[in-house]
C-alpha positions as CSV (number, residue, x, y, z in Angstrom):
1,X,128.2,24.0,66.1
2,X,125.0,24.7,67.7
3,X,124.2,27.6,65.0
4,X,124.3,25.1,62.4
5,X,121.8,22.9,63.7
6,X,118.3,22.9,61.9
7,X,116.3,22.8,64.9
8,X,118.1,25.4,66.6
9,X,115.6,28.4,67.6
10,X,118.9,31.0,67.0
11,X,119.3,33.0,63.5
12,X,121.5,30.5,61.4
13,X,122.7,33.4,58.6
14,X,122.4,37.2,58.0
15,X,120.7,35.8,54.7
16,X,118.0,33.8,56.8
17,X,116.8,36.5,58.9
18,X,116.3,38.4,55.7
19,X,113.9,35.4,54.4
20,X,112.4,35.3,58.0
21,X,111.4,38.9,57.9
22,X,109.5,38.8,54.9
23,X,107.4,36.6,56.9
24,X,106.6,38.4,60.3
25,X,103.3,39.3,60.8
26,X,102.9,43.1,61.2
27,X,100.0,43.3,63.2
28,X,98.6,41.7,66.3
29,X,95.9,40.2,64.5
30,X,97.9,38.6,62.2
31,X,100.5,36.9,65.1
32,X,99.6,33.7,66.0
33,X,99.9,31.8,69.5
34,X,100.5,33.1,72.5
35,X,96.8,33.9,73.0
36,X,97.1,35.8,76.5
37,X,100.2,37.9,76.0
38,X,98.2,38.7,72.7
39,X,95.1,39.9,75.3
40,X,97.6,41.4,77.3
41,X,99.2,43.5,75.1
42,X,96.4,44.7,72.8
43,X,94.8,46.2,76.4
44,X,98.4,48.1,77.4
45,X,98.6,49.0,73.4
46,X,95.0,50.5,73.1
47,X,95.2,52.1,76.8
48,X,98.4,54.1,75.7
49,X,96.9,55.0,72.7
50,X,93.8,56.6,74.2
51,X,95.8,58.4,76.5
52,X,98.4,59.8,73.6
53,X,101.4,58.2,75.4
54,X,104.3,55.7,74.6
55,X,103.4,52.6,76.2
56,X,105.1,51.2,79.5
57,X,108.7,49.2,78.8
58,X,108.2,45.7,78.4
59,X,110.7,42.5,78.9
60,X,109.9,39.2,76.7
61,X,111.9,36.5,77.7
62,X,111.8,33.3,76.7
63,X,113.9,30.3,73.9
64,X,115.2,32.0,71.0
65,X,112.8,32.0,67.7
66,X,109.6,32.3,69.3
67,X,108.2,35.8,68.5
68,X,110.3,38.2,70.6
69,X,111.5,39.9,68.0
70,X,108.2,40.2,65.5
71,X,106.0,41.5,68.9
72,X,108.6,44.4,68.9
73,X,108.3,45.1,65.8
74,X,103.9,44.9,65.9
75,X,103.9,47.0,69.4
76,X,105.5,49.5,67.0
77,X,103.4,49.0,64.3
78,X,100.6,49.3,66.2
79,X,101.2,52.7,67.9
80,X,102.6,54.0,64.8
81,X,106.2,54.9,65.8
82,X,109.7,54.3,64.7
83,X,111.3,51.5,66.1
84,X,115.3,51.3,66.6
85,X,116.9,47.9,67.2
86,X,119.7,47.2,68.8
87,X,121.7,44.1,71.2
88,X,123.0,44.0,74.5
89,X,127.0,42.9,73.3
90,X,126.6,45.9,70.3
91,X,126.3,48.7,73.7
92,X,130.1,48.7,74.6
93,X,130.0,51.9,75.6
94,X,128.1,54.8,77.2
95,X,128.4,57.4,74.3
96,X,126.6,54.8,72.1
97,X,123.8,54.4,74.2
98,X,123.8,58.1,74.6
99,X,123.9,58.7,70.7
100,X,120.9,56.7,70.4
101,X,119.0,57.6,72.9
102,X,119.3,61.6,72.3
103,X,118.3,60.9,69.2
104,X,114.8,59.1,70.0
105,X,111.8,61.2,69.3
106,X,108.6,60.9,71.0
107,X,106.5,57.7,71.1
108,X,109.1,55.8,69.5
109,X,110.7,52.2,70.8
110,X,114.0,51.4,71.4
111,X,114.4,47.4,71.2
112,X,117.3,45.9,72.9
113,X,118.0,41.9,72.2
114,X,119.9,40.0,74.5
115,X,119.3,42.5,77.2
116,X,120.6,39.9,80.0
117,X,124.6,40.7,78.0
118,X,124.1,44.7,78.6
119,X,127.5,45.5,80.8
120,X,127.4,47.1,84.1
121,X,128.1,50.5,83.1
122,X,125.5,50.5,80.4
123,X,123.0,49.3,82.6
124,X,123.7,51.9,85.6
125,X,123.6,54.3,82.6
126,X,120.5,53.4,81.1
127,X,118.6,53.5,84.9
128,X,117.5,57.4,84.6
129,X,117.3,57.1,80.8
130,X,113.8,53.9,81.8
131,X,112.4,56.1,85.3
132,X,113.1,60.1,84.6
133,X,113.5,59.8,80.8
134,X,117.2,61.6,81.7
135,X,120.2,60.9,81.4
136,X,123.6,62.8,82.8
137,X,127.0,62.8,81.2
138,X,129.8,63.6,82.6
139,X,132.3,65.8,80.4
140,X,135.9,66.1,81.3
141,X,137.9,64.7,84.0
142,X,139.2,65.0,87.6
143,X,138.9,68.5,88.7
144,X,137.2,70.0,85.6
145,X,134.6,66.8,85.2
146,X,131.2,68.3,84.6
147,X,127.7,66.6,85.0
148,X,125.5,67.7,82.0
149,X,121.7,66.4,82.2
150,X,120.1,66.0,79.6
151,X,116.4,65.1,79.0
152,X,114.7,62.8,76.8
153,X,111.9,62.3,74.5
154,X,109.4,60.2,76.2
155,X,110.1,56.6,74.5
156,X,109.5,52.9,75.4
157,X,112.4,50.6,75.6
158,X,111.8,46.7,75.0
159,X,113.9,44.1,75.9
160,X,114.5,40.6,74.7
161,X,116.5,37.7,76.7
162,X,116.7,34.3,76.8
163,X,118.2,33.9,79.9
164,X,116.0,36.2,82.5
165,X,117.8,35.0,85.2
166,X,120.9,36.7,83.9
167,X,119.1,40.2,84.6
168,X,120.2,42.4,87.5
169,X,117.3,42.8,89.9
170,X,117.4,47.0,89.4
171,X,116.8,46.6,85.9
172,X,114.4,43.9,85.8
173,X,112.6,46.0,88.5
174,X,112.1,49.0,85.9
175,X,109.8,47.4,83.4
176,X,106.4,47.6,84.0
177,X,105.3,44.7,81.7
178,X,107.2,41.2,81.9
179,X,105.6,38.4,79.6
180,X,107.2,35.4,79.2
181,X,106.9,34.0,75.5
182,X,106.1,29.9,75.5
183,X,106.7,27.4,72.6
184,X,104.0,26.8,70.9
185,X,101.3,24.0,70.1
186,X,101.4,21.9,66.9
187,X,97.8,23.4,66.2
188,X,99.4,26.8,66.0
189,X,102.4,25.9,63.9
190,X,100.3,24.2,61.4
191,X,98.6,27.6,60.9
192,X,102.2,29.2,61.1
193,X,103.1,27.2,58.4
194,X,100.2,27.5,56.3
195,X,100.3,31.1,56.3
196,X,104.1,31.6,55.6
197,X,102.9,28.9,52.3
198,X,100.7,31.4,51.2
199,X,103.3,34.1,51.2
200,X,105.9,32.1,49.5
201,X,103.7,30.8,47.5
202,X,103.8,27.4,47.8
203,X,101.1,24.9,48.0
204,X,101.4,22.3,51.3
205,X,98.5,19.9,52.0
206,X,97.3,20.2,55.7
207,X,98.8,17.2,56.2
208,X,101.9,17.8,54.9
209,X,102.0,21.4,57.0
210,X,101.1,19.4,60.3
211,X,103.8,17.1,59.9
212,X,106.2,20.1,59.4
213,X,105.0,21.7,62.8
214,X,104.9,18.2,64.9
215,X,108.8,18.5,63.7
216,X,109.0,22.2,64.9
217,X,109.8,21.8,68.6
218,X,107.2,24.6,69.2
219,X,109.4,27.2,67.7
220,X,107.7,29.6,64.3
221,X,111.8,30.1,63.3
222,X,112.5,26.4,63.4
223,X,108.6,25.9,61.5
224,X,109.3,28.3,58.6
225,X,113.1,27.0,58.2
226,X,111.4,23.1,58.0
227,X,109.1,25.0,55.5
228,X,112.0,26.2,53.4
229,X,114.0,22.7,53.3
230,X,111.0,21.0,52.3
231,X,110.4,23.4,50.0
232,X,113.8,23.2,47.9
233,X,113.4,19.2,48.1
234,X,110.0,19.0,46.9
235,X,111.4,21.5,43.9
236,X,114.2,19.2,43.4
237,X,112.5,16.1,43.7
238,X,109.1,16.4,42.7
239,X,108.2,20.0,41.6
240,X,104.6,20.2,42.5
241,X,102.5,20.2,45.6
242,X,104.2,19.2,49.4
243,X,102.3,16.7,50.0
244,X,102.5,14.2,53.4
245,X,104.9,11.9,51.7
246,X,106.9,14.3,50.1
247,X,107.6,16.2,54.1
248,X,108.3,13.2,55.5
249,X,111.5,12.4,53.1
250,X,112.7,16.0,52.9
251,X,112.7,16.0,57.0
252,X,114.2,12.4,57.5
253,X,116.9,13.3,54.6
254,X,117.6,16.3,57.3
255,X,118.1,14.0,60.1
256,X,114.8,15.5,62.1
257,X,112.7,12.9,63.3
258,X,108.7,12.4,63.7
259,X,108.9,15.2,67.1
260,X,111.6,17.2,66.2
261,X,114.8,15.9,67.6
262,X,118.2,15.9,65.6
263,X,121.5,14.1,65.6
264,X,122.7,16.0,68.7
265,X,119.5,15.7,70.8
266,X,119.2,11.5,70.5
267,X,123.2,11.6,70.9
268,X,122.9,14.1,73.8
269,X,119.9,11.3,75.6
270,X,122.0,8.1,74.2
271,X,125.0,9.1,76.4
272,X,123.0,9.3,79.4
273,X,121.4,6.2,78.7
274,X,124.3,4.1,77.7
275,X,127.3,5.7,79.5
276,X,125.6,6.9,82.8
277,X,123.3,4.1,82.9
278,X,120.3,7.1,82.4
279,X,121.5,9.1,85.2
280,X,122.2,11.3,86.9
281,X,125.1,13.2,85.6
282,X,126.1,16.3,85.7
283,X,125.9,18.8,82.9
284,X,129.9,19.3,82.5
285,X,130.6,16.1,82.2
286,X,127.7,15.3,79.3
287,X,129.6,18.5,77.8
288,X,133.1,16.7,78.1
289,X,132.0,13.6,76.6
290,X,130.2,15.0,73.6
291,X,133.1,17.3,73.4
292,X,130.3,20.6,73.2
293,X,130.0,23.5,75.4
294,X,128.2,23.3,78.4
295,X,126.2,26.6,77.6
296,X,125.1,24.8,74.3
297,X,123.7,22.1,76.1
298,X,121.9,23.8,78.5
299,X,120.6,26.8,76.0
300,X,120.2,25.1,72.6
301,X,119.5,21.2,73.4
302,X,118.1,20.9,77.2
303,X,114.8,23.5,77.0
304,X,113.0,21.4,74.5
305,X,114.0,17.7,75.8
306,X,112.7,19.2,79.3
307,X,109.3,20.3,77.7
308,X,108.6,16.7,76.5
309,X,109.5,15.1,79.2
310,X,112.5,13.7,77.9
311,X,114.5,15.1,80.7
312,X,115.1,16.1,84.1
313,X,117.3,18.1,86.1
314,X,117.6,16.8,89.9
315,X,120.1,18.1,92.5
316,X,122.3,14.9,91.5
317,X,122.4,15.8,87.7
318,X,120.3,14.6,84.6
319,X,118.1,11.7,84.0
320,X,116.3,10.4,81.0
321,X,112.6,9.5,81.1
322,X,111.5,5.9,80.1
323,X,109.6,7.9,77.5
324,X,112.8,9.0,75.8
325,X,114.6,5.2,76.4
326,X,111.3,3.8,74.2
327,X,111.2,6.6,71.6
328,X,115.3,5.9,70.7
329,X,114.7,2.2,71.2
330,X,116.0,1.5,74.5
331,X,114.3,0.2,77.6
332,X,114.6,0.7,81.0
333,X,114.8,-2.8,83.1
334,X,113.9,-3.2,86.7
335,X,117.4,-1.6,87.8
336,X,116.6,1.3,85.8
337,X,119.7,1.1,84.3
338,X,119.6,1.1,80.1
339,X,120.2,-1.5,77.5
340,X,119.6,-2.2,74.1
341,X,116.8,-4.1,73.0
């Protein structure tokens, strides 16, 4: 359910994450947001270029559709190698890993996405490959097993996760740069917004683009996807400029409201308020009486209601804010226990 949602930061079709390739930025200069990873970066990426090595590994962690991805694919672009992508539940096994590894040449990235799902062999395996740029195999079995060493290419592997705290301690140890990727302002996702315009060609007022990224929950995926509906309704129903009026009914008609929250978000904060009086309650049993996954909750619907202050997570369970209460139309009385107006 959660992949279907509009808002959700995840990759909703093979045929979306075509359209949101065409627009990634290539180069650092062109990314926008994220100001001092962008410092950051640029300093690692121009230090291992002047020393004619592959830069150090790198983890970004952080909610999905923020960037990890495109910075991957611009640390590449930027030291002029090859970059092979991969994900953590596609390395079952060691002689894939091996295959592609072998196989890397000098200077080039290996990119690995949900790196927090890689399984306990792969990561034991993939130890030597990060500190001695080695890797041994062992050939046969029982009495005739052989050890075979074999070195590697000098390459950089970066990693991507949502959920850092899923990382074993040994492997997050072995990168030497760890950024953590932040949603972004409204300010930025306007500019987002108004550049991806440009490339698809479409003309959207400034208005009309801020109103788009005040809908965004500080993601670029969710931004450009807003960008697309309103697009196709504005075709539909007007065929000429988005204009401030024209956003506002295409993102209603999708059931996002004036800062970003769906159907599942207010229903998610409604059965706190009016079942659990606004809390606290614990996470399993919001999932069992919205009949959706716990992990859904706490990846796809919890990290942005958090950020506005919608939310918070106590030792007792989760409360709503008074903020939320007013912006669904509830209040809080003197009990601070929820009712309708």
């Amino acid at each position: 359910m959660s992949r279907e949602r509009i808002v959700s930061g995840d990759i909703i079709s093979a045929e979306e994450e075509s359209f949101i390739l065409s627009l990634r930025p290539k180069l650092l200069g062109e990314y926008i947001g994220q100001q001092a990873l962008k410092e950051k970066l640029k300093v690692s990426i121009q230090a291992a270029r002047k020393r004619r090595e592959s830069c150090e590994h790198v983890l970004f962690y952080g909610p999905p559709g923020l960037g990890k991805t495109t910075l991957a694919h611009i640390i590449a672009n930027e030291m002029g190698t090859r970059l092979v992508a991969t994900s953590g539940p596609a390395l079952s096994r060691t002689g894939d890993l091996m295959g592609i590894l072998t196989n890397m040449k000098e200077g080039d990235i290996l990119f690995i996405d949900e790196i927090h799902r890689l399984s306990p062999a792969i990561e034991e395996f993939i130890y030597p490959a990060m500190e001695d740029f080695k890797v041994d195999f062992v050939v046969d079995k029982g009495a005739f097993a052989k050890v075979i060493n074999i070195p590697l290419k000098r390459y950089t592997l970066i990693g991507a996760t949502t959920r850092a705290g899923l990382l074993s301690p040994p492997l997050r140890d072995r990168f030497g740069l760890y950024y953590h990727i932040d949603f972004y302002k409204a300010s930025e996702l306007k500019e987002i917004v108004m550049r991806s315009a440009g490339l698809l060609e479409v003309y959207v007022t400034e208005e009309a683009a801020g109103e788009i990224a005040r809908r965004a929950r500080g993601t670029p995926r969710v931004a450009n996807r807003l960008l697309r509906r309103v697009r196709d309704f504005v075709t539909v129903k007007a065929d000429g400029e988005v204009t401030l009026e024209l956003a506002k009914k295409a993102l209603d008609s999708e059931g996002i409201d004036t800062i970003g929250l769906d159907n599942l978000d207010r229903k998610f904060l409604k059965v706190i308020i009016e079942f659990y009086k606004g809390g606290p309650v614990g996470i399993e049993a919001l999932g069992a009486t919205l009949n959706e996954e716990t992990d859904t909750l706490v990846d796809m619907v919890e990290p942005y209601l958090l950020k506005i202050g919608f939310l918070q997570r106590t030792r007792r369970g989760r409360m709503v804010s008074p903020d939320a209460c007013r912006h669904l139309g509830l209040a809080v009385d003197d009990s601070s226990q929820a009712k309708l107006f």
